[in-house]
C-alpha positions as CSV (number, residue, x, y, z in Angstrom):
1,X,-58.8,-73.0,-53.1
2,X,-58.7,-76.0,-55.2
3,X,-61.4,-77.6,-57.2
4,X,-62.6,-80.2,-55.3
5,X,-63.5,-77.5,-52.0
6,X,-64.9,-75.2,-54.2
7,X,-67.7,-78.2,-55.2
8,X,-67.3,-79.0,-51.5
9,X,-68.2,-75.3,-50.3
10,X,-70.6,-74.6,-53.3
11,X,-72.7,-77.5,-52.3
12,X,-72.6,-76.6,-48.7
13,X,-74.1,-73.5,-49.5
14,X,-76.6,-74.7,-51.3
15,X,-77.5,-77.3,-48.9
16,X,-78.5,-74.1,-46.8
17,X,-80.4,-72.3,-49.5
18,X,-82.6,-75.7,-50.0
19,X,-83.0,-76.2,-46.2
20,X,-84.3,-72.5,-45.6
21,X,-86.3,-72.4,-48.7
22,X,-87.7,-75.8,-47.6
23,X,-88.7,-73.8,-44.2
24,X,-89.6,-70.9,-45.7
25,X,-86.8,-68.6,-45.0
26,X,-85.6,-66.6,-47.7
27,X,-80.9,-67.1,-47.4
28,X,-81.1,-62.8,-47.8
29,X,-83.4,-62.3,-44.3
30,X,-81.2,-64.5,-42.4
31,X,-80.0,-61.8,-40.8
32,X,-76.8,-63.5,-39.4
33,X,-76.4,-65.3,-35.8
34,X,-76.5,-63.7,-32.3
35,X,-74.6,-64.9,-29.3
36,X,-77.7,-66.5,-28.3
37,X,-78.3,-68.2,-31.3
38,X,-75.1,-69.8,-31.7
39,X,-75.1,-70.9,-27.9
40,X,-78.7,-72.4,-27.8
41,X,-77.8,-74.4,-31.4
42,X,-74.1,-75.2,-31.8
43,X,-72.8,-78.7,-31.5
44,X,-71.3,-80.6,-28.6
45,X,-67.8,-80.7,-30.2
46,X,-67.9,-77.3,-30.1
47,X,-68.3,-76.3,-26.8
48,X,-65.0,-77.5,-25.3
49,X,-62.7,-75.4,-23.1
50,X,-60.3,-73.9,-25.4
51,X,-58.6,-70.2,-25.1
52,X,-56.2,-68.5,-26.8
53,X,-54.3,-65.1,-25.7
54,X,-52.5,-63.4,-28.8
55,X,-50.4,-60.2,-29.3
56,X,-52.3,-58.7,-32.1
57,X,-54.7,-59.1,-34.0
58,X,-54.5,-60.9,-37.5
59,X,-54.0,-57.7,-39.3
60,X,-51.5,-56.3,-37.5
61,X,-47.6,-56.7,-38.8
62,X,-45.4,-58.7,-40.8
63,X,-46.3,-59.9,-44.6
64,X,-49.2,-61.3,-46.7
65,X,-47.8,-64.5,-48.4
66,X,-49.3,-66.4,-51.9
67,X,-46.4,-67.9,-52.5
68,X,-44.6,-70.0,-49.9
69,X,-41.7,-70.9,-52.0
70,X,-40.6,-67.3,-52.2
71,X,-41.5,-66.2,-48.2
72,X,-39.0,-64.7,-46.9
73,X,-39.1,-63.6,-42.8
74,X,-40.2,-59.8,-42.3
75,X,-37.2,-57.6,-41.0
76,X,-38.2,-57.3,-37.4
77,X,-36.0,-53.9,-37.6
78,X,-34.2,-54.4,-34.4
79,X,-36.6,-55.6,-32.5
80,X,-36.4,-58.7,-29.7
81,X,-39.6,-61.0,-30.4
82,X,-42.0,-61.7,-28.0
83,X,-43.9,-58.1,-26.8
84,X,-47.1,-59.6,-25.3
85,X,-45.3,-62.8,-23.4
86,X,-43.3,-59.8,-21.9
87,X,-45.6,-57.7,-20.9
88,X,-48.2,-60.6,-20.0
89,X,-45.6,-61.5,-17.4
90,X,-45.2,-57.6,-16.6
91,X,-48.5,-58.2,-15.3
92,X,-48.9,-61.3,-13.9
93,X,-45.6,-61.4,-12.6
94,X,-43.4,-58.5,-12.2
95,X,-40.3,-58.7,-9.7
96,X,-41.4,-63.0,-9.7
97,X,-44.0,-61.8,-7.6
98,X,-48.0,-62.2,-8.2
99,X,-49.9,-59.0,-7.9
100,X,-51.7,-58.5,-4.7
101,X,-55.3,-58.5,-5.9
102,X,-57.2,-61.0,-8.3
103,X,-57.2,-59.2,-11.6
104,X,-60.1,-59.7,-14.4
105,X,-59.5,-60.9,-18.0
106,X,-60.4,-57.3,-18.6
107,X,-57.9,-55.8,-16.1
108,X,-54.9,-57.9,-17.6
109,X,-55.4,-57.1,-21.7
110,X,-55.8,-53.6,-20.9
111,X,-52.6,-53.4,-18.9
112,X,-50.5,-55.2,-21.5
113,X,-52.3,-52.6,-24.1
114,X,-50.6,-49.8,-22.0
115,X,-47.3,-51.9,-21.4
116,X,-47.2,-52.3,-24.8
117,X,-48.3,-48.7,-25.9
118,X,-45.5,-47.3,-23.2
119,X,-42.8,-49.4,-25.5
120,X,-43.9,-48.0,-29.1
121,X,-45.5,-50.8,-30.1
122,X,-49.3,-50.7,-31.7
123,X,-50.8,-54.2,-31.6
124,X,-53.5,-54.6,-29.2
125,X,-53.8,-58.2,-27.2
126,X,-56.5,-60.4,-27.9
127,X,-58.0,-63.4,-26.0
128,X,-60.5,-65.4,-28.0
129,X,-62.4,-68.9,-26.9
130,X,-64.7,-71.4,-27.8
131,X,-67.3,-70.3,-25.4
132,X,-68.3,-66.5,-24.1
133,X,-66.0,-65.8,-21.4
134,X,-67.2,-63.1,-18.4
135,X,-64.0,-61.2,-19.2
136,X,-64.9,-59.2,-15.6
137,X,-64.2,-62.1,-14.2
138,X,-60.9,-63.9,-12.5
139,X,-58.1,-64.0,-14.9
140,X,-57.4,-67.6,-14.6
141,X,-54.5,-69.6,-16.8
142,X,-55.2,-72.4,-15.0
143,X,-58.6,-72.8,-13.7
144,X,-59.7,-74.2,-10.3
145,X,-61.2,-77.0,-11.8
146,X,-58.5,-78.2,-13.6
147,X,-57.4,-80.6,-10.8
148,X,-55.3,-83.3,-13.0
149,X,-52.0,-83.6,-15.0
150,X,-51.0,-79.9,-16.1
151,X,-48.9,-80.0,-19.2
152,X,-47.2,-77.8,-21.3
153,X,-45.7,-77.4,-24.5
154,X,-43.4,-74.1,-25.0
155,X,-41.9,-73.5,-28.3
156,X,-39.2,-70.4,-28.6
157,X,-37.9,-69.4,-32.3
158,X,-35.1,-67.3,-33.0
159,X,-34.5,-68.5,-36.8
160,X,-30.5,-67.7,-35.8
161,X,-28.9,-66.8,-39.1
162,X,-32.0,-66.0,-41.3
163,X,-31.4,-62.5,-42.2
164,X,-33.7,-60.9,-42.2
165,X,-35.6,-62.3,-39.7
166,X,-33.7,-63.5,-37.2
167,X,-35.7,-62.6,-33.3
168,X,-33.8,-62.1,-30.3
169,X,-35.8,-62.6,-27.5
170,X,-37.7,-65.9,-28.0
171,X,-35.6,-68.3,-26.0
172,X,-36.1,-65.7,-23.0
173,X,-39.6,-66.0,-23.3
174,X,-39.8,-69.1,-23.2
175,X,-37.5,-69.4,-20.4
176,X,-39.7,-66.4,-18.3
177,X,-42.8,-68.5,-19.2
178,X,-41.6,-71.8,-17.8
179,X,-40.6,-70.6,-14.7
180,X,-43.9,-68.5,-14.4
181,X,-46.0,-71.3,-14.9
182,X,-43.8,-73.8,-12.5
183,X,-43.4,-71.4,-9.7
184,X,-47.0,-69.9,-10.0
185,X,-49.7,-72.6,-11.8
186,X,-47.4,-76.1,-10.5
187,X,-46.8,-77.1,-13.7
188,X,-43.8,-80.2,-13.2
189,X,-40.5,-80.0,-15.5
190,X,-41.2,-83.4,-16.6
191,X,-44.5,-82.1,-17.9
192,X,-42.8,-79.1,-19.9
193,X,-41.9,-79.9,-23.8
194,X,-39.3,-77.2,-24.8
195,X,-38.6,-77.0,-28.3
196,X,-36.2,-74.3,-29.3
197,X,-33.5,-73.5,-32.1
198,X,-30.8,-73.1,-29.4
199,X,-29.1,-76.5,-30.1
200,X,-29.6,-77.4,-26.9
201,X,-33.5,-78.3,-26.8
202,X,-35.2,-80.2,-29.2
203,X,-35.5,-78.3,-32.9
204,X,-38.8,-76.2,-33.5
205,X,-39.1,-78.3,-36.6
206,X,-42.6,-78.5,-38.6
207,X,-42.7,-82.0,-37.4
208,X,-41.6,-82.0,-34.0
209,X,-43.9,-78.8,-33.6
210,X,-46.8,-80.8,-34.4
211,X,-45.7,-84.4,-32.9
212,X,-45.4,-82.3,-29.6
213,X,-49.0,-80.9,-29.8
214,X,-50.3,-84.0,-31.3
215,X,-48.8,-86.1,-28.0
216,X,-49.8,-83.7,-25.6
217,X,-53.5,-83.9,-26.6
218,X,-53.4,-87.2,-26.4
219,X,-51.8,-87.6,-23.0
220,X,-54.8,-85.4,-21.8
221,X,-57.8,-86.4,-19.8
222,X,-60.4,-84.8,-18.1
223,X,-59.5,-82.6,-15.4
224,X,-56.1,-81.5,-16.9
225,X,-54.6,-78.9,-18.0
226,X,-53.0,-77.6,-20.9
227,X,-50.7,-74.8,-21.6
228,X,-49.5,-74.0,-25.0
229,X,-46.9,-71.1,-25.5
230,X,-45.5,-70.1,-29.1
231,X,-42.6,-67.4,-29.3
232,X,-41.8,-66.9,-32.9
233,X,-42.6,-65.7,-36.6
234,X,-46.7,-65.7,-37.7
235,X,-47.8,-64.8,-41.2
236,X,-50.8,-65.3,-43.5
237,X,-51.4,-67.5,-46.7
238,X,-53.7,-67.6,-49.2
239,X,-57.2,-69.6,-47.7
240,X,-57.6,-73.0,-49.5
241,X,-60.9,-73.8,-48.0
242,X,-63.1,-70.9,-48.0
243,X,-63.4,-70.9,-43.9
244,X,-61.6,-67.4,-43.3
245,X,-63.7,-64.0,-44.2
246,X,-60.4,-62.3,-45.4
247,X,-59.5,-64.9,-47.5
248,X,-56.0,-65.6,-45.9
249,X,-55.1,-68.6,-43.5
250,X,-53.3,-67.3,-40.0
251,X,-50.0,-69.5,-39.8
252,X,-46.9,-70.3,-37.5
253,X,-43.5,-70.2,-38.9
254,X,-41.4,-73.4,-38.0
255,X,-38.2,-73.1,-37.8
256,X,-37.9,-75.7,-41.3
257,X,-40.7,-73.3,-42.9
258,X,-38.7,-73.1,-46.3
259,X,-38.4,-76.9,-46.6
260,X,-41.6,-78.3,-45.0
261,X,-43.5,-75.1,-45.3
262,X,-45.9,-73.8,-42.5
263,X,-48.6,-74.7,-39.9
264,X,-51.4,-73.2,-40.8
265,X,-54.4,-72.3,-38.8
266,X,-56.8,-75.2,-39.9
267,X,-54.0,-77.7,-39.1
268,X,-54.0,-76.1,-35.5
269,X,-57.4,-76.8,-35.1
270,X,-57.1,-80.3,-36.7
271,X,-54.4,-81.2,-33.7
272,X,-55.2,-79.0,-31.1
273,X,-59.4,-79.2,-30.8
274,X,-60.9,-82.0,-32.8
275,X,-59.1,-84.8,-30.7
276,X,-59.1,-83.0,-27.2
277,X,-60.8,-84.6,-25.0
278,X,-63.5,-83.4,-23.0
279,X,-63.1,-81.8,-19.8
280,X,-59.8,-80.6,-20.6
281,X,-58.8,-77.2,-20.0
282,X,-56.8,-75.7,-22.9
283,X,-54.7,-72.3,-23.2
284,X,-52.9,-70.6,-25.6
285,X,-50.3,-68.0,-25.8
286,X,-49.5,-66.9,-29.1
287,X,-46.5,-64.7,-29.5
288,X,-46.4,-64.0,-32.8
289,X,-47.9,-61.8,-35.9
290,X,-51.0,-62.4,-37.3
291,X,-52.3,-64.4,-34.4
292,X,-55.8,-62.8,-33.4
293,X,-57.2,-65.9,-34.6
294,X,-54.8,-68.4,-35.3
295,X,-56.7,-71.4,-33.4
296,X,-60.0,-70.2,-35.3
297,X,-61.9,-70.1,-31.9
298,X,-65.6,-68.4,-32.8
299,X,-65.6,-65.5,-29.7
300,X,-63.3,-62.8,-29.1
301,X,-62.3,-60.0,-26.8
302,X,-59.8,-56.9,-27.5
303,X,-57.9,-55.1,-25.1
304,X,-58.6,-51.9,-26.4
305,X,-60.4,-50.1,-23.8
306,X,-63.6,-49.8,-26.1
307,X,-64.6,-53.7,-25.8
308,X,-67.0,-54.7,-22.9
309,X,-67.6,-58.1,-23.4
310,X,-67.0,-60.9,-25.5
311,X,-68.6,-61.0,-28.9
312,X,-68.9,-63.5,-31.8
313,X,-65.8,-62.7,-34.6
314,X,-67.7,-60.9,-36.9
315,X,-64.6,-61.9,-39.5
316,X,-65.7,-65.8,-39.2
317,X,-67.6,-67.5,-41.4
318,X,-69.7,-69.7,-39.0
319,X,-71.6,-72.0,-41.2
320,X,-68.5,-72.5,-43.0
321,X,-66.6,-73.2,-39.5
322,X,-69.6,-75.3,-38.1
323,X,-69.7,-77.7,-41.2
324,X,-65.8,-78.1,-41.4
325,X,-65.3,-78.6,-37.4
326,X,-68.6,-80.5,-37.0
327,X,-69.9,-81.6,-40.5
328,X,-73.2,-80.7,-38.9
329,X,-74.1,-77.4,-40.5
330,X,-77.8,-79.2,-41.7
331,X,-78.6,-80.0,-38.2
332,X,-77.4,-76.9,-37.1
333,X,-79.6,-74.8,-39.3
334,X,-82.5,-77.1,-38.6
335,X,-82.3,-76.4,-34.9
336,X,-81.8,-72.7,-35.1
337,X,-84.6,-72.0,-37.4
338,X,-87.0,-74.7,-35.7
């Protein structure tokens, strides 16, 4: 972290110490924040409709990174990329057919656990969201409501020639994906971005990763729809601003990651949520390591079986989160302990 967030984080917290000392709470009986809390006192700008689906959580595979300069990609030993788009589509859409009955969020994580336990692999699917999500109810990519534009930006990585780490089965999933989403949720081709390393398609550069997300959001209105879909390398790097419990940023792997380095979590949420417009539904699906939390969205659900409803990420620092999303961490506090 450099210098200048350490003063920034070290005053934040003692900004809180003064304002519960002022209110006579002592910092050590906060106790943390309940569901309830956080609902009844978070800010407006955080309370849009954002969710992410991810293929394991931040722990699982690939390589902690300090030093970007010297990352290489993990080995994926053989391995096609892209398990939970795969098995995601084994359930939504097996034999380019729907299945018969509505399923719940529930109903779909759980299956793509045993899809993805049934093919040796151990990560267990995640969806996470800015707001608690009844995960009994209607899996929905698209949600009734969302009656406008329905946009999509679908990015497939197959670093050809990196050894190690060249993927095999990104393009595919792309590919799968797009004609999931046209045929199923109405999505329009001149409403797909495709970015992919196949020469063909424009290159999944650092840039032109974030020029697409950066355009989408702000072609975006109320009413729309967004789908985001990343097939590729994740990995973590050293936190810089104190906002991550582990101490590691989540981060995508552009195809130019040893030139113009990574996309790191924070920058996700600097693109993807501060600027989106209200009334816009957004999703997510992040096929790649290290992605349980890449969009740093506050609740979480895992498909593990043992999960019954969606809780608050007991990994995220929320006062940290609040006052680098919002810059309202006082006001928060004030209204929670009122």
């Amino acid at each position: 972290m450099g210098f200048f967030n350490k003063l920034k984080n070290a005053a934040s917290k003692a900004i809180k110490e003064d304002l519960l000392k002022s209110m006579g709470i002592d910092d050590a009986d906060d106790g943390g924040m309940t569901r309830d809390e956080f609902e009844a006192n978070k800010p407006d700008e955080l309370r849009k409709d954002i969710r992410m689906i991810s293929g394991c959580a931040d722990r699982q595979t690939s390589a902690d990174v300090s030093n970007v300069s010297s990352f290489q990609l993990p080995d994926p030993a053989g391995r096609a990329g892209g398990a939970c788009t795969s098995t995601l589509l084994k359930v939504l859409y097996a034999d380019e057919r729907v299945p018969e009955e509505d399923l719940s969020f529930t109903q779909v994580l759980e299956q793509m656990r045993r899809h993805l336990k049934e093919g040796g692999y151990s990560q267990i699917p995640q969806l996470t969201s800015m707001n608690p999500i009844d995960v009994e109810a209607k899996f929905d990519l698209v949600p009734e409501t969302a009656t406008g534009v329905r946009r999509a930006v679908m990015i497939g990585i197959n670093y050809v020639g990196d050894e190690p780490g060249e993927l095999s089965g990104c393009w595919n999933d792309v590919l799968n994906m797009k004609k999931y989403i046209m045929d199923v949720h109405g999505f329009e081709e001149d409403n797909i971005v495709v970015l992919m390393d196949d020469g063909d398609n424009t290159e999944p550069t650092r840039e032109n990763i974030i020029e697409a997300y950066r355009t989408v959001v702000a072609h975006s209105e109320e009413g729309d729809a967004i789908f985001l879909h990343y097939s590729g390398h994740g990995t973590k790097l050293r936190d810089d601003d104190s906002d991550e419990a582990d101490g590691y940023d989540e981060a995508l792997v552009p195809r130019d990651f040893q030139e113009n380095g990574m996309i790191r979590d924070d920058d996700l949420y600097e693109i993807l949520v501060k600027d989106l417009a209200d009334g816009v539904h957004l999703v997510s699906l992040m096929d790649c390591c290290h992605s349980g939390t890449i969009m740093d969205l506050p609740y979480m659900f895992k498909g593990d079986g043992e999960m019954g409803e969606m809780i608050l990420d007991p990994d995220m620092n929320l006062d940290a989160f609040i006052e680098q999303i919002t810059g309202k961490l006082i006001e928060f506090l004030q209204s929670r302990f009122s």
